[in-house]
Phi, psi and omega in degrees: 000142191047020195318355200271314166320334209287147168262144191012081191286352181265353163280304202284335165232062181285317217306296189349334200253354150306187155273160170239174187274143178352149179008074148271131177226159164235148171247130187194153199255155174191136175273150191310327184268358186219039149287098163356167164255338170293329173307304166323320200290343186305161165289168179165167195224130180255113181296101172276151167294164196299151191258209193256334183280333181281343183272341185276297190332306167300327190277348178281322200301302179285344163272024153030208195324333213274017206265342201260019186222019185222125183284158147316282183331302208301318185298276190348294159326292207264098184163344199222003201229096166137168180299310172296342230275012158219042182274119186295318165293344186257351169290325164304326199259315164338291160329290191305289200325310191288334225247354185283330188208117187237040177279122187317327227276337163240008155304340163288332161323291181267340165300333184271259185348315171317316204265316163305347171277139168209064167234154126286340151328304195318285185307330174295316183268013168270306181286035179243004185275308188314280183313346149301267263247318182282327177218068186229090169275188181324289226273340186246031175292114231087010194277329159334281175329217152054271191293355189263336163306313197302332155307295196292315193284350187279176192245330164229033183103193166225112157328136168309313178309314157309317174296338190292280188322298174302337178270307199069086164255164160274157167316311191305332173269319153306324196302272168316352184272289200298001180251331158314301172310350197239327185250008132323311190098013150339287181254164152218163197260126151218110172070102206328057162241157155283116212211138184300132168352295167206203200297298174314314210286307157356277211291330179295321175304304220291307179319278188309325183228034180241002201294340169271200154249350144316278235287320194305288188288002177256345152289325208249276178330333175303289186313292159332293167318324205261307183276022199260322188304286225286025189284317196267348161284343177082058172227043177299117173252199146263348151312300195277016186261316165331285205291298198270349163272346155279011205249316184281328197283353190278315195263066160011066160244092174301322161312302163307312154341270160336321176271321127341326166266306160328339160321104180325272189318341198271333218256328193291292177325322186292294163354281184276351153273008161058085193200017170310331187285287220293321166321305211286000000 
């Protein structure tokens, strides 16, 4: 991605301009105005912004079942109205909000709630108010909060398998939280850690449930604690060789850091996976 960005990108990524091997294919982004010229000769495709017929398209496609219950005014509207309306991520997360409770008798409603956000901040914390409230009972209350910090403060995510163990959530509770975050467009699964959609979605969470500097240390200390174990079980992956020493230096435990790095095993995994620059 942005490969144009590359410092003295024509030395380091001259090999591209090789052959690649049998059914090798590479994909790769550059903006149109700083694109090698060597480059230019590749097939490619020019990202536009959304059109106004591309932008309807994308929203029926994401309210599913729900489309055939949104007037044409209505598309129009929620497409045209606001700073987002042809930001793909925020026509999407719309599309989910509405497509989430599709009742004719409140959809009109909430179609209105929609049109006021003009953000993607906005729309993040509009479904994450929806998603509170179907799945957070009593006995997990906040466990959204919990886990979506827990997320935003990781550094390549959080396994499901680690959210479970740290929450002690049951299926029956977690099961419906995680495919609600992923087919919001909240969360996304990569190679199975869970990591906020993107950069916006990130900052909105960190904005909702970061609002102190408590709330701050009581995310990161969570996190920590849960890879500080595993340093003293002799249970050293590469996760936790990822995770916890950016986990300390982000929540400034400097000591801990420190100790954490000296960690034989810890120090060897960064190493050898040429991550030497984050040691110095």
């Amino acid at each position: 991605d942005s490969i144009d960005r590359f410092e003295n990108v024509d030395q380091h990524l001259s090999w591209l301009l090789d052959p690649l091997p049998v059914d090798a294919r590479v994909v790769v982004s550059s903006n149109e105005n700083t694109c090698s010229d060597a480059w230019r000769l590749w097939p490619n495709l020019s990202l536009r912004p959304l059109s106004l017929k591309d932008a309807k398209a994308l929203l029926r496609q994401s309210l599913g079942n729900a489309k055939s219950l949104v007037t044409s005014d209505q598309e129009t509207k929620l497409v045209s109205t606001g700073k987002g309306c042809h930001n793909p991520l925020h026509i999407v997360l719309a599309a989910k909000h509405l497509a989430s409770d599709s009742t004719p008798t409140t959809l009109s409603q909430r179609i209105d709630v929609c049109l006021k956000c003009r953000r993607v901040r906005d729309i993040v914390a509009l479904v994450l108010d929806r998603i509170e409230a179907e799945f957070e009972p009593e006995e997990t209350k906040n466990c959204v909060k919990k886990v979506l910090g827990l997320i935003a403060c990781s550094r390549n995510g959080i396994a499901a398998a680690e959210i479970l163990r740290i929450f002690s959530l049951s299926f029956c509770v977690w099961s419906p939280l995680y495919f609600a975050l992923i087919d919001r467009r909240i969360v996304r699964d990569v190679a199975g850690l869970l990591q906020a959609t993107n950069g916006e979605v990130k900052q909105a969470i960190i904005d909702r449930y970061f609002k102190s500097p408590e709330n701050r240390v009581e995310a990161f200390s969570l996190a920590c604690r849960y890879f500080e174990q595993k340093l003293t079980s002799n249970a050293v992956t590469n996760r936790v060789a990822d995770e916890l020493p950016r986990l300390l230096l982000d929540a400034e435990k400097m000591e801990q850091l420190e100790a954490s790095v000296l960690n034989p095993i810890v120090f060897l995994r960064l190493y050898r996976r040429g991550r030497g620059t984050e040691l110095m």
